[in-house]
Backbone as a ProteinNet text record, in pm:
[ID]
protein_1_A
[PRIMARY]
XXXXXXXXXXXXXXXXXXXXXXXXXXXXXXXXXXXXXXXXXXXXXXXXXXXXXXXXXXXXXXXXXXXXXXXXXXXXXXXXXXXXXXXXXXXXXXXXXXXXXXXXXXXXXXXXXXXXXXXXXXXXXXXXXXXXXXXXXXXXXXXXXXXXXXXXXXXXXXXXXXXXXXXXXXXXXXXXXXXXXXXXXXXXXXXXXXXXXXXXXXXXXXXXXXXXXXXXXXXXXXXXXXXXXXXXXXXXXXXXXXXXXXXXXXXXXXXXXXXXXXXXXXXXXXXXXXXXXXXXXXXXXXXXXXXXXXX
[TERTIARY]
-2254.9	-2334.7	-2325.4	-2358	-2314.8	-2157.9	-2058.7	-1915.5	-1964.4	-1980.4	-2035.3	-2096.3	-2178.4	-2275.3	-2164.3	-2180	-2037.3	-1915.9	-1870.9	-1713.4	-1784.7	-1890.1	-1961.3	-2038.1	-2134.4	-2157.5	-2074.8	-1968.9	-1878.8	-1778.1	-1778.6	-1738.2	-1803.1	-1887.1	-2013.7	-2048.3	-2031	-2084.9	-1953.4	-1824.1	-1686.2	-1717.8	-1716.9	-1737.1	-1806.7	-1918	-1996	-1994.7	-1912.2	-1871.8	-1771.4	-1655.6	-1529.7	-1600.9	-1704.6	-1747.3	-1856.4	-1899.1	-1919	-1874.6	-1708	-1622.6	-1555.3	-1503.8	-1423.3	-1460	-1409.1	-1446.1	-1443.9	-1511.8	-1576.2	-1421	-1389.7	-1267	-1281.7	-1361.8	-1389.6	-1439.3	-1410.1	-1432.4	-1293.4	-1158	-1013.7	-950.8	-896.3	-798.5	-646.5	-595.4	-414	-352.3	-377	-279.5	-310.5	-201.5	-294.7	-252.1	-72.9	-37.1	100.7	108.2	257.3	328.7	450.2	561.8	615.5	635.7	698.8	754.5	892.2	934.8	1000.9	1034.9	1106.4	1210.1	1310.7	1376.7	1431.5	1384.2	1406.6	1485.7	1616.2	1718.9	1734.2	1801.5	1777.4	1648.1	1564.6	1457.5	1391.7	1332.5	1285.7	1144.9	1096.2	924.4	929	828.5	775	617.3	587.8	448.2	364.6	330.6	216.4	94.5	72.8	-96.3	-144.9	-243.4	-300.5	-456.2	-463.5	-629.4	-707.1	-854.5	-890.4	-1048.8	-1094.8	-1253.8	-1292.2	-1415.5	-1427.7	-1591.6	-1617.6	-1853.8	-1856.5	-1980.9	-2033.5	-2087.8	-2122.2	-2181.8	-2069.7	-1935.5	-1884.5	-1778.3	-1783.4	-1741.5	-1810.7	-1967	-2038	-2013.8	-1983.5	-1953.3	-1841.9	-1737	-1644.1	-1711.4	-1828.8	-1896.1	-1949.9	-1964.1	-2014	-2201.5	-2262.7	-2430.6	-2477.9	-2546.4	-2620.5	-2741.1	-2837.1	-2941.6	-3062.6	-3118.4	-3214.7	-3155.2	-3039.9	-2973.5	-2950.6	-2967.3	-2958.4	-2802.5	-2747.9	-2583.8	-2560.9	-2445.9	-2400.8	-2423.3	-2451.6	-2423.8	-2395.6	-2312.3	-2284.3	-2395.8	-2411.3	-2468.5	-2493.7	-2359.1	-2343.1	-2337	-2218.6	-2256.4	-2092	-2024.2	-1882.2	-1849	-1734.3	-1644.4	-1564.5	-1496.7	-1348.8	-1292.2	-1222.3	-1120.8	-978.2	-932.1	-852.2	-746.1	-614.4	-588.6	-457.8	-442.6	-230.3	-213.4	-75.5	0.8	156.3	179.6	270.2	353.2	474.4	562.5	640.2	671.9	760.3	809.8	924.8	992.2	882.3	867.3	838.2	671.6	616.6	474.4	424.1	300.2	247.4	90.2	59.9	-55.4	-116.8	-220	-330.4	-459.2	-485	-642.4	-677.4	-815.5	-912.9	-995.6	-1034.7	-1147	-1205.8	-1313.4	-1410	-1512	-1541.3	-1562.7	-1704.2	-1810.6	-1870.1	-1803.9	-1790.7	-1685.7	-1740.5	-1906.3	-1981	-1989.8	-1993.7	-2014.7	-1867.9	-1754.9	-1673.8	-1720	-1840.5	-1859.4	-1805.1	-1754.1	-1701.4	-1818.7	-1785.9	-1906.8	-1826.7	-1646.2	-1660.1	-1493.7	-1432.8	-1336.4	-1240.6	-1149.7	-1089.4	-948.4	-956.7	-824.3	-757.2	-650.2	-550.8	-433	-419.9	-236.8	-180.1	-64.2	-13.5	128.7	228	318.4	366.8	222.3	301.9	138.4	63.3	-77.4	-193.5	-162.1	-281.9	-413.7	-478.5	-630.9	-667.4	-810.5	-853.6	-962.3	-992	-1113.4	-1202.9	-1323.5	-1384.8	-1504.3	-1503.2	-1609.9	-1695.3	-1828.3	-1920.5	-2042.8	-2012.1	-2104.1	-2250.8	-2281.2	-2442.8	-2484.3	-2617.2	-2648.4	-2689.6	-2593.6	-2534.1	-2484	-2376.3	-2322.7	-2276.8	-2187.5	-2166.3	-2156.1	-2157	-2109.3	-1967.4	-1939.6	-1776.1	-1775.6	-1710.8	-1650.6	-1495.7	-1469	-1318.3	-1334.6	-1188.2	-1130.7	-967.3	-957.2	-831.9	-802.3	-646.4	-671.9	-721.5	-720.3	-748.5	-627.1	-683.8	-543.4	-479.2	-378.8	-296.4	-351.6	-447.2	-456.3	-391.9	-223.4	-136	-119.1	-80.3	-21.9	-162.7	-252.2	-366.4	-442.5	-476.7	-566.3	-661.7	-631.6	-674.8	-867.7	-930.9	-1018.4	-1098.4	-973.2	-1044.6	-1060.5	-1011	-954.1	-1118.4	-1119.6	-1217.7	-1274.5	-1185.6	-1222.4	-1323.9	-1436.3	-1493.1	-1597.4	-1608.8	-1676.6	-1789.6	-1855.8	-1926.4	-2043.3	-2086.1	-2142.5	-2200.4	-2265.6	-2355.1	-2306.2	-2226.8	-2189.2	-2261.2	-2324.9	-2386.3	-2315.4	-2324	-2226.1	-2280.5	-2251.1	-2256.1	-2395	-2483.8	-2606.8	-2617.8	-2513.8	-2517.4	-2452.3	-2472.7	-2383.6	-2505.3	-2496.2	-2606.2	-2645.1	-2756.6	-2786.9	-2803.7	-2719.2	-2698.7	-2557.9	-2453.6	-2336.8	-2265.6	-2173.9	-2082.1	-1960.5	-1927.3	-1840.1	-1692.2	-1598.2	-1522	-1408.2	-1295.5	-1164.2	-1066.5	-972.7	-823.1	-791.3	-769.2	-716.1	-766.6	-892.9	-933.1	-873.3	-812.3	-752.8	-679.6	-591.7	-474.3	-518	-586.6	-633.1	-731	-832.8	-944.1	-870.5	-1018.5	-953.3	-992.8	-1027.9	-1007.7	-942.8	-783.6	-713.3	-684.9	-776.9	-749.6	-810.5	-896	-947.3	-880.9	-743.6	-690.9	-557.7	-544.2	-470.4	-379.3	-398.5	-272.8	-286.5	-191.9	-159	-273.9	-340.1	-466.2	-591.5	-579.5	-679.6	-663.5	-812	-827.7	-973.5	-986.7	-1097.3	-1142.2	-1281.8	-1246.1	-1382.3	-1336.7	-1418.6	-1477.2	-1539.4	-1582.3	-1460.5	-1411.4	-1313.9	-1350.6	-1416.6	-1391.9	-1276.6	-1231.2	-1093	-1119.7	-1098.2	-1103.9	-1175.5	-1280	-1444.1	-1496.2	-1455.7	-1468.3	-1475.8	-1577.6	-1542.9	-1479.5	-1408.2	-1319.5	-1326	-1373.8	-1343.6	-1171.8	-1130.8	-1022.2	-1010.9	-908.8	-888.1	-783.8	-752.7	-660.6	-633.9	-484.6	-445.1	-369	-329.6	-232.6	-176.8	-72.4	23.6	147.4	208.1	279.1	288.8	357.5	351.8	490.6	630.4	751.2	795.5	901.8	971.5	1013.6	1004.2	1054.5	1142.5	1261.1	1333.1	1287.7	1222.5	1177.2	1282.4	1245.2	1333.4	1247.8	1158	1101.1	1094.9	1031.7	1034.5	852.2	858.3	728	700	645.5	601.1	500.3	497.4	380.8	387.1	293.2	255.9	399.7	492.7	630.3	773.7	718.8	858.1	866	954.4	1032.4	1100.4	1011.8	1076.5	1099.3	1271.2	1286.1	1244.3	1200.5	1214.5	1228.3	1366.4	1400.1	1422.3	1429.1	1451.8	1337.7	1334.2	1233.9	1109.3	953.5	864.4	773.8	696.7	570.7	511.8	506.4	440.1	358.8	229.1	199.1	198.2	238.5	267.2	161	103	-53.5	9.1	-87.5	-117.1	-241.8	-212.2	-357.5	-382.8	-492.1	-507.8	-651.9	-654	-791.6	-843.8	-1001.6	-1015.6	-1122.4	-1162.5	-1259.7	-1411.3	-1513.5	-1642.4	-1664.8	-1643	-1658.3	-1562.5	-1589.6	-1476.5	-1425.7	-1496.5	-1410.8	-1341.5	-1345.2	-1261.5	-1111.2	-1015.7	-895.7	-856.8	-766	-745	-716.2	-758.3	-719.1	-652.6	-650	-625.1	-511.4	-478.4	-304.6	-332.4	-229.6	-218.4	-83.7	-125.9	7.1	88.2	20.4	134.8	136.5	133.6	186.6	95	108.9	11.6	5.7	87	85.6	181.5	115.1	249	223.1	164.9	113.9	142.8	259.6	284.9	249.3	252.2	233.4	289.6	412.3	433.8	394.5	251.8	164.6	221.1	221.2	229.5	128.2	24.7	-113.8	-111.2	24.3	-36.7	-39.4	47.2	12.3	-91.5	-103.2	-227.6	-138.6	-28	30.9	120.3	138.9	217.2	385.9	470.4	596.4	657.6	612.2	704.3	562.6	573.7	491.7	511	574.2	627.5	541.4	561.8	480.9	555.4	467.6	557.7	519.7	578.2	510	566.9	463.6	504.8	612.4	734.1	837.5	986.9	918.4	1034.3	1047.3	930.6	936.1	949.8	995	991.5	1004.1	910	921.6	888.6	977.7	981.4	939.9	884.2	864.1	853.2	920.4	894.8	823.4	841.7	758.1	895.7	883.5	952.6	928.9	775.8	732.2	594	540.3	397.7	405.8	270.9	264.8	105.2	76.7	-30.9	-123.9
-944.4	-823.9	-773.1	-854.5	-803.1	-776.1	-811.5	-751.9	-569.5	-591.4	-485.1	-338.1	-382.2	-307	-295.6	-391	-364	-210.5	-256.9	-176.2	-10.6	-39.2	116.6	178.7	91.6	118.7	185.7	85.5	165.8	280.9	321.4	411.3	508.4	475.6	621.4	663.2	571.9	641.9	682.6	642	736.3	831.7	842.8	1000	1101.5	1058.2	1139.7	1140.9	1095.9	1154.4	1183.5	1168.4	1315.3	1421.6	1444.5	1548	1646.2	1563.8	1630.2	1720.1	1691.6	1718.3	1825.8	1806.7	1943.5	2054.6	2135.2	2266.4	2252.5	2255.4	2296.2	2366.5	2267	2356.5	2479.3	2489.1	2638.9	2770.3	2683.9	2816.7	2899.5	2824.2	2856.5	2802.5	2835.3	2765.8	2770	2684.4	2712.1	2714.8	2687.4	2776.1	2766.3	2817.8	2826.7	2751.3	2739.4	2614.4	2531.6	2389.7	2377.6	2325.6	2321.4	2224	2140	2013.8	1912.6	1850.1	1802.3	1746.3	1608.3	1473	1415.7	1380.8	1258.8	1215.3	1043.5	1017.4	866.1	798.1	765.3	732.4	809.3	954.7	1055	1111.2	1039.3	1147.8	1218.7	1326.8	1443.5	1411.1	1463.6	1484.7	1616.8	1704.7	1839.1	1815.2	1845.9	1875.8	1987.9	2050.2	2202.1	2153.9	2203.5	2198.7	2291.2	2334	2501.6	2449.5	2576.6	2519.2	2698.7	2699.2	2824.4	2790.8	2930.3	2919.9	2962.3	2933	3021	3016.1	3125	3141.5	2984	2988.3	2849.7	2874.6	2982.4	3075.8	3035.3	3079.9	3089.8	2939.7	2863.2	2725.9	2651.7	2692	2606.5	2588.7	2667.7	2676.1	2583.6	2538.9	2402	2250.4	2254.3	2116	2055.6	1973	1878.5	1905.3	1904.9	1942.6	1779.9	1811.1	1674.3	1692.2	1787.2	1804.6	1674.1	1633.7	1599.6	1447.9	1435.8	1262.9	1331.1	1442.6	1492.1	1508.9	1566.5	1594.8	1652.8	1662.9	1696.8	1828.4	1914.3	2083.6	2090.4	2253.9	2224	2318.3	2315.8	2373.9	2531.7	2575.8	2749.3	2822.6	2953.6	3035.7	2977.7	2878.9	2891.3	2730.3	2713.9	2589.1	2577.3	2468.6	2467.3	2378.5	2415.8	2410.6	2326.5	2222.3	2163.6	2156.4	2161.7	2158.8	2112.7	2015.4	1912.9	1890.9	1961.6	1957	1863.3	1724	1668.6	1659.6	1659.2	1650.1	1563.6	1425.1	1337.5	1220.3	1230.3	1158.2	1193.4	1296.1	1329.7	1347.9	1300.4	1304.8	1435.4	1495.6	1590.2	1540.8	1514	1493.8	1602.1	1640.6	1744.7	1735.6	1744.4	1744.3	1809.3	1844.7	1937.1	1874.4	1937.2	1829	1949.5	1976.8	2084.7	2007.5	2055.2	1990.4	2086.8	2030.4	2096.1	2178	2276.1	2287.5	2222.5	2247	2195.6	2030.7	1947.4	1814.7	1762.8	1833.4	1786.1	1634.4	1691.6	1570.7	1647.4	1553.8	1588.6	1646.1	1739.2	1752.5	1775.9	1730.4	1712.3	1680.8	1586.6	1536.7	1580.6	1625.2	1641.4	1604.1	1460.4	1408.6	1409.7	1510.7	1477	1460.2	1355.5	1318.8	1385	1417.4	1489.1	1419.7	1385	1356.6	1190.9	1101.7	937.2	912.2	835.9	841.8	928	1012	1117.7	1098.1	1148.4	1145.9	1281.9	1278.4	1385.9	1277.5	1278.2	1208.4	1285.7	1304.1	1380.2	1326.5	1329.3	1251	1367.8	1363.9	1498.6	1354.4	1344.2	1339.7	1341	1257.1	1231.8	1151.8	1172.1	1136.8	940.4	873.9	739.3	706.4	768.9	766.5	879.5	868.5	1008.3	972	1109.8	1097	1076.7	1000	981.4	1040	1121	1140.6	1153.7	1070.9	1086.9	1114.8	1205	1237.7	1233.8	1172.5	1127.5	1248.2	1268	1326	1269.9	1322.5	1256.4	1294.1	1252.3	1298.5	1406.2	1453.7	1569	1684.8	1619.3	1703.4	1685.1	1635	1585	1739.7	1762.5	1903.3	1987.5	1992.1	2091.3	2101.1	2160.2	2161.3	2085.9	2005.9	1851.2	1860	1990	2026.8	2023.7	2051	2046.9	1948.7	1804.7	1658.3	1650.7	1578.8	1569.4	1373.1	1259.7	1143.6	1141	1163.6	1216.9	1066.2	989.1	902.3	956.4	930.4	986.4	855.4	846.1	726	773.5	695.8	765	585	602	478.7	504.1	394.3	416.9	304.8	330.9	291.9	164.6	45.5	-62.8	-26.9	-187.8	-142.5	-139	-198.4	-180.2	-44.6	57.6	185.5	240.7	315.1	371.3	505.9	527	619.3	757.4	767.8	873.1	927.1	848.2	815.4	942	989.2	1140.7	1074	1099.8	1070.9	1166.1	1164.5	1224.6	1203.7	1309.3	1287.9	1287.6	1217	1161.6	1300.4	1370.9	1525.7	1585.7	1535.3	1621.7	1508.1	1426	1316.9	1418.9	1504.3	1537.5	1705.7	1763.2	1888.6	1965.6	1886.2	1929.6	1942.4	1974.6	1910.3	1733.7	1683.7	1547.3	1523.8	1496.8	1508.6	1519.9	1661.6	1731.7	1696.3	1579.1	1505.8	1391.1	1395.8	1285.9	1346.1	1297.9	1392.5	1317.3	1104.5	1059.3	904.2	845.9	732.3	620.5	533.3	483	541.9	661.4	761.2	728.4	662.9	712.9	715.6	770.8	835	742.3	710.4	671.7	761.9	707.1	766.6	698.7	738.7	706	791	760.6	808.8	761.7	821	799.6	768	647.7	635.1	574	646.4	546.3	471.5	554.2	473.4	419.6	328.4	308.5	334.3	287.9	361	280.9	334	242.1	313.1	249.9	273.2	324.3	453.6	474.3	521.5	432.2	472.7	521.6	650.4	694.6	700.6	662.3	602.3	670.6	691.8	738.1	655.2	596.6	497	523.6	687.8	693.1	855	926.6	1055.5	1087.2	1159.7	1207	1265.1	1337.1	1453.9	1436	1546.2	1490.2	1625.1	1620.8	1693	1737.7	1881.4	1891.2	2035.7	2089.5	2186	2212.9	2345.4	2396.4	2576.5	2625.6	2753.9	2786.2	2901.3	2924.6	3062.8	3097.2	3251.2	3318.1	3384.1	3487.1	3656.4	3723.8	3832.5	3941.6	3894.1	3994.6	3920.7	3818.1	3753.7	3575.3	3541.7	3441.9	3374.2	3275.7	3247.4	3069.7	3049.3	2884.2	2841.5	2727.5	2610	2533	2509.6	2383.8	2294.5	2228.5	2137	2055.9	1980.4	1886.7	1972.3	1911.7	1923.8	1833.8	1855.1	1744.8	1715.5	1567.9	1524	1375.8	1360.9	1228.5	1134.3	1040.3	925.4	872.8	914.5	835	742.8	620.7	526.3	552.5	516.5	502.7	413.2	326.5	201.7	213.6	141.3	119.6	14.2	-42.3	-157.6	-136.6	-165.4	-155.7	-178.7	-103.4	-128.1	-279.6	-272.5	-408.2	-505.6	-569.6	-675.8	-768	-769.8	-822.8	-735.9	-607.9	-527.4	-488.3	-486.4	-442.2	-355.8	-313.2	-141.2	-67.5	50.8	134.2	285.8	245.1	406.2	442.5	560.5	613.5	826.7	851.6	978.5	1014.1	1153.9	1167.6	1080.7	933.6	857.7	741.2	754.3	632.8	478.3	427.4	319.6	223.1	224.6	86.3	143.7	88	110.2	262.4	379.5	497.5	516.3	664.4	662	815.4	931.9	1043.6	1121.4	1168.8	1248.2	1371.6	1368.6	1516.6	1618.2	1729	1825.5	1877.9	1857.2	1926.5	2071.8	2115	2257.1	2362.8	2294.9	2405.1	2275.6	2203.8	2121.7	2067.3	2014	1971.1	1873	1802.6	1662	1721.3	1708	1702.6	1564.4	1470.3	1396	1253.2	1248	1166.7	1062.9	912.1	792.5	676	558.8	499.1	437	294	208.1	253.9	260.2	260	187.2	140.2	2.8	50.3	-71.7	-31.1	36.1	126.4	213.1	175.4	100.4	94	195.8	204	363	441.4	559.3	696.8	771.9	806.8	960.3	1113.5	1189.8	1325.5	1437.5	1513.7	1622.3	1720.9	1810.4	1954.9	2030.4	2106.5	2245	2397.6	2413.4	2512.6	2574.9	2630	2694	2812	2844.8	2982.2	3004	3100.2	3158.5	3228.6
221.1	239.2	382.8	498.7	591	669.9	565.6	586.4	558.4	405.7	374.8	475	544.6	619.4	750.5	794.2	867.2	859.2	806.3	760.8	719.6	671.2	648.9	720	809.5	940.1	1022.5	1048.3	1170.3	1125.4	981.8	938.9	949.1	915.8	900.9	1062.2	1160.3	1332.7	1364	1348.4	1397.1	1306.7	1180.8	1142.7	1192.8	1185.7	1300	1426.9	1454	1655.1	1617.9	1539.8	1548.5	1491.6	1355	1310.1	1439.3	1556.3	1657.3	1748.2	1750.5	1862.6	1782	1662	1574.4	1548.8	1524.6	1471.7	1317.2	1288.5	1086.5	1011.6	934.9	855.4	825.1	770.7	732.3	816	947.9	1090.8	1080.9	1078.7	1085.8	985.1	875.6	763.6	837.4	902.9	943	863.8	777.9	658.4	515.2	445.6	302.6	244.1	229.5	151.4	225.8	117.3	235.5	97.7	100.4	55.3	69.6	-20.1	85.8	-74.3	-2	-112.4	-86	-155.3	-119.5	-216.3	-199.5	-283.7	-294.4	-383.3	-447.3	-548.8	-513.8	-656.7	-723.4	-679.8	-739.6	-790.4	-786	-811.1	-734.7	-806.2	-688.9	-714.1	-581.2	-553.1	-490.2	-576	-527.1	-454.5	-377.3	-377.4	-318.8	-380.1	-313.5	-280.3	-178.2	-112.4	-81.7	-138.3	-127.1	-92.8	28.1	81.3	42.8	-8.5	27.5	64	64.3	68.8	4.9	-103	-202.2	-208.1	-229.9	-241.9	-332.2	-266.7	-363.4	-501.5	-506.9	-651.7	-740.6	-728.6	-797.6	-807.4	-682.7	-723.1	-808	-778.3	-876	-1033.1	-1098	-1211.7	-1254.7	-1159.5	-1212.6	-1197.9	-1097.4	-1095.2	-1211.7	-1224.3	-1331.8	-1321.8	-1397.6	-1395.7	-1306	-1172.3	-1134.4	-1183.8	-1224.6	-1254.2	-1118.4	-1196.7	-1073.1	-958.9	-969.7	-936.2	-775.5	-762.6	-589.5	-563.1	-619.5	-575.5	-477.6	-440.1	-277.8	-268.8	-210.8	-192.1	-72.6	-57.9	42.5	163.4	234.6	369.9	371.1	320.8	377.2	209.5	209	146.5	45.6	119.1	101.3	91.1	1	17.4	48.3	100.5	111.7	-5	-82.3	-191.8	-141.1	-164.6	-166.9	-324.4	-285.7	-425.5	-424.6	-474.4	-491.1	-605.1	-617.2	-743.1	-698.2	-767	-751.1	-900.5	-880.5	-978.4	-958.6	-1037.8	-1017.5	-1132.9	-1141.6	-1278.7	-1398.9	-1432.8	-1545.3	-1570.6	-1441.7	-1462.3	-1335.1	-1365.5	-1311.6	-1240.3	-1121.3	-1085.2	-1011.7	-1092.9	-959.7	-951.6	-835.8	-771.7	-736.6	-779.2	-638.5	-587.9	-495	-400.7	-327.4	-331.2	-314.1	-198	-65.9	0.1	126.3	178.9	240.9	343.6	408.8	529.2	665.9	684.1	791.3	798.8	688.4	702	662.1	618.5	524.2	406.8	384.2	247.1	175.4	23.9	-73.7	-193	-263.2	-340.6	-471.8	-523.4	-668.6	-623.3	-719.1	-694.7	-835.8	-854.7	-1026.1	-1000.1	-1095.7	-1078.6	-1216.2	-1221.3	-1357.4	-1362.5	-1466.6	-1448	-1609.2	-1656.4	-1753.7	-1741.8	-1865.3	-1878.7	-1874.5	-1867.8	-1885.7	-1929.1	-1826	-1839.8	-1878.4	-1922.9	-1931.4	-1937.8	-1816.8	-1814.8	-1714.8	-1743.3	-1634	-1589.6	-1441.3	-1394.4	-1346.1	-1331.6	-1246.8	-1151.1	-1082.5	-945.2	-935.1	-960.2	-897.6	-777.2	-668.1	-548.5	-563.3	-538.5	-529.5	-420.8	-384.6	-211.2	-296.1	-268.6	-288.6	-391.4	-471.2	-558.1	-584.3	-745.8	-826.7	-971.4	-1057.1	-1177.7	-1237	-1314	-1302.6	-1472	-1510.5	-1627.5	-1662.4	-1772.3	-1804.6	-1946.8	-1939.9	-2049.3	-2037.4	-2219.6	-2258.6	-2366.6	-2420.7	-2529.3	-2645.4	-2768	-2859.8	-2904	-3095.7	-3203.4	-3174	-3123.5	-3182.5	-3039.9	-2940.2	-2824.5	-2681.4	-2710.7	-2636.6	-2581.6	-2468.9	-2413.2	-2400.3	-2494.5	-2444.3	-2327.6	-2282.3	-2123.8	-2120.5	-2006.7	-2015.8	-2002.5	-1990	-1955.9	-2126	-2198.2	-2370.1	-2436.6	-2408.1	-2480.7	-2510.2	-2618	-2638.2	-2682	-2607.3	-2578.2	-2410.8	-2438	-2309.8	-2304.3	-2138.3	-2109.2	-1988.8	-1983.2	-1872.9	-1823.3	-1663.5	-1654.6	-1476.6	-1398.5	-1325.5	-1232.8	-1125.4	-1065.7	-926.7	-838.7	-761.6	-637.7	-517.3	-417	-370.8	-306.2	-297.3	-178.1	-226.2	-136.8	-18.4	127.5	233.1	267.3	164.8	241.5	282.2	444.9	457.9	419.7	390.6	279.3	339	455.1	532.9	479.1	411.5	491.4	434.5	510.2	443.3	402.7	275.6	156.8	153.3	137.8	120.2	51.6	56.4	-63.5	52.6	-71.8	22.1	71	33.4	90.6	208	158.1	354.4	463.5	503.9	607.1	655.8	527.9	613.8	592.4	499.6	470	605.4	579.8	685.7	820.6	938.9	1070.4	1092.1	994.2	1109.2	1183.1	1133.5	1234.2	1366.1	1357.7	1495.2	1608.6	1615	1673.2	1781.1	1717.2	1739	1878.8	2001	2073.3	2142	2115.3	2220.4	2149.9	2177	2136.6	2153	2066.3	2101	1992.1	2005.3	1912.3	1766.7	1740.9	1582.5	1537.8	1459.7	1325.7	1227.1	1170.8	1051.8	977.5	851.4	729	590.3	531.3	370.2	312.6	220.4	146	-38.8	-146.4	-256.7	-311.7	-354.3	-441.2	-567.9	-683.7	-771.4	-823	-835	-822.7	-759.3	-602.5	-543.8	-381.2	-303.8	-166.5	-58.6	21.9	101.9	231.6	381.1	467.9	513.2	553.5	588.4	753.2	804.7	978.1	955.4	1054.4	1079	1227.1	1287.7	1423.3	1469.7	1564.2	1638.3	1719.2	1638.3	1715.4	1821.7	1817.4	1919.9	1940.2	2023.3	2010.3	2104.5	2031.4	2053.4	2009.5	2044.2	1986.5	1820.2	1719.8	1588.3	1609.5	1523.3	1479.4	1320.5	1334.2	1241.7	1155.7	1044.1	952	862.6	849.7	777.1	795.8	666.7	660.1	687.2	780.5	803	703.9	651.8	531.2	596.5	732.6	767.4	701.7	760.9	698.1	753.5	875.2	892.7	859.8	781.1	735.7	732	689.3	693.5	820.9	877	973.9	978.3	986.8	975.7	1130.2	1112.7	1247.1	1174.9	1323.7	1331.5	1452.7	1519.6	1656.1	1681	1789.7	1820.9	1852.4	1761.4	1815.6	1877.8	1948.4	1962.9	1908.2	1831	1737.9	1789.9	1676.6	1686.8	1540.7	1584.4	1483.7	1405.4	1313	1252.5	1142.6	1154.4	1042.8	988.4	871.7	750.6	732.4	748.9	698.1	615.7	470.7	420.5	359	373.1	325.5	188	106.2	38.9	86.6	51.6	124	73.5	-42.1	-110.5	-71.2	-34.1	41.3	-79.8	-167	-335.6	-397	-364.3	-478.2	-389.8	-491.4	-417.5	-375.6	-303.6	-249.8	-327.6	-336.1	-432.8	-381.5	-204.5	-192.3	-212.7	-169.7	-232.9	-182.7	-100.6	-88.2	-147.7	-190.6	-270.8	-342.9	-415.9	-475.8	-387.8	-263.6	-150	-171.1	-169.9	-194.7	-38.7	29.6	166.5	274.8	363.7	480.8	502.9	531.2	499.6	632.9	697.1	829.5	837.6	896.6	926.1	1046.5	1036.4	1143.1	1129.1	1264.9	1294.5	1389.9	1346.4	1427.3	1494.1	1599.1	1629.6	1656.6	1692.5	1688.4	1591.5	1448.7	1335.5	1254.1	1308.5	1231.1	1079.6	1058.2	947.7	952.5	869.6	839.6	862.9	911.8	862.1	825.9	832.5	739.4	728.9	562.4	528.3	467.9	500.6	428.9	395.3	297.6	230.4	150.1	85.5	-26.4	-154.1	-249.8	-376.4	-484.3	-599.5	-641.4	-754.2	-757.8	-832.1	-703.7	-664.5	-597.9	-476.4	-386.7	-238.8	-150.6	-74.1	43.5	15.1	74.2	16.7	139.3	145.5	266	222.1	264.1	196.2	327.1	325.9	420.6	399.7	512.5	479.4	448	419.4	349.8	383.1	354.3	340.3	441.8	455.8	533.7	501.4	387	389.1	435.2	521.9	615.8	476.7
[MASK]
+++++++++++++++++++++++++++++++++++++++++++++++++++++++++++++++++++++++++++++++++++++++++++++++++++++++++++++++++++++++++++++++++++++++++++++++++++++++++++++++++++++++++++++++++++++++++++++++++++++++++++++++++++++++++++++++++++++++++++++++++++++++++++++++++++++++++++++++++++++++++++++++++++++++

């Protein structure tokens, strides 16, 4: 128990001293979406990341009902919207992650996979816990919108008892979505957080282990054109590392697919990943670049 309190403790006071020092995602969006693709034994990986802001009026309507269990809301008039679509050997994964912009807590998580596993998960946030509902298809509702299946579980999971009941919660997407990040400015520097994975919550640090020139190659999409870069920029080197709050349960985190070994070459001044590598089980290393930035 006191590992416990521990690991969530010191998660929960770095969050709140980088959430001191940043500017609120939703003051500046740097961009709207990116591309990044990689490749593994011939196989291809696509991935889109599209960020917006959208009224809370009208986000509300995709949340799951908390009715009186105290669910997350957010602060202002607006959310920030997270949203990844991955495509790879035959399977399709996408998420949203709808997020306060002022606290970056998470306030609804929607995880669906299509084409091997099929499920939809959904995480709706509650002040020490959330509601978790899944759905599978049923008979003959293979291909339909995973939003209609009608094998539906639903259950009300509550977070291990040394979390403090302050603590701000969040999704894998804002690490690299939000500004956390941007917090981070020289070798030595890192962040950590609550991160929901998988039903479970897991302390996640993010590090900055070195900072040098990358040779980077991408297309930028502003409002007068198409413009490539390419040559060395200034970048910093981040690691991900995460443990479970629960010091019995196993890791479960994973961005984009990656499961271990999780490296990040940052760009700080357009605020984006260009190259994002990791093990994953079966295939081992996986490299993925950027591609794309559209404003």
């Amino acid at each position: 128990m006191r590992a416990h309190l521990a690991i969530a403790a010191a998660a929960f006071a770095t969050w709140v001293a980088a959430s001191d020092v940043a500017t609120p995602p939703g003051a500046a969006l740097p961009w709207r979406e990116l591309v990044l693709e990689g490749r593994k034994l011939g196989l291809d990986a696509a991935i889109h990341l599209h960020a917006s802001l959208q009224p809370t009026t009208d986000a509300a309507g995709e949340w799951l009902p908390a009715g009186a269990t105290g669910g997350v809301r957010p602060a202002g008039t607006q959310v920030l919207l997270f949203e990844s679509r991955t495509a790879f050997a035959g399977r399709v994964l996408n998420e949203r992650l709808w997020l306060d912009p002022a606290s970056r807590a998470a306030i609804q998580i929607d995880d669906t996979e299509t084409g091997a596993r099929d499920h939809r998960r959904v995480y709706r946030l509650l002040t020490g816990g959330f509601i978790y509902e899944q759905r599978l298809p049923g008979h003959g509702e293979e291909g339909r919108d995973p939003a209609t299946w009608t094998d539906v579980q639903r259950s009300v999971v509550r977070y291990p008892g040394a979390t403090p009941a302050t603590a701000v919660v969040t999704g894998a997407l804002a690490l690299l979505g939000s500004d956390l990040v941007a917090t981070l400015r020289a070798p030595g520097d890192r962040v950590s957080c609550l991160v929901l994975v998988q039903s479970q919550l897991e302390a996640v640090t993010v590090a900055a282990v070195a900072a040098s020139p990358y040779s980077a190659a991408f297309v930028e999409h502003r409002g007068d054109g198409d413009h490539p870069v390419s040559g060395p920029l200034d970048t910093l080197t981040l690691e991900l590392v995460s443990r479970p709050v629960d010091e019995n349960a196993p890791g479960s985190f994973r961005l984009f697919g990656l499961e271990h070994g999780i490296q990040v070459v940052w760009e700080p001044h357009r605020r984006v990943p260009l190259r994002i590598s990791g093990q994953v089980r079966l295939l081992g290393q996986i490299v993925i670049n950027l591609e794309e930035i559209r404003y």
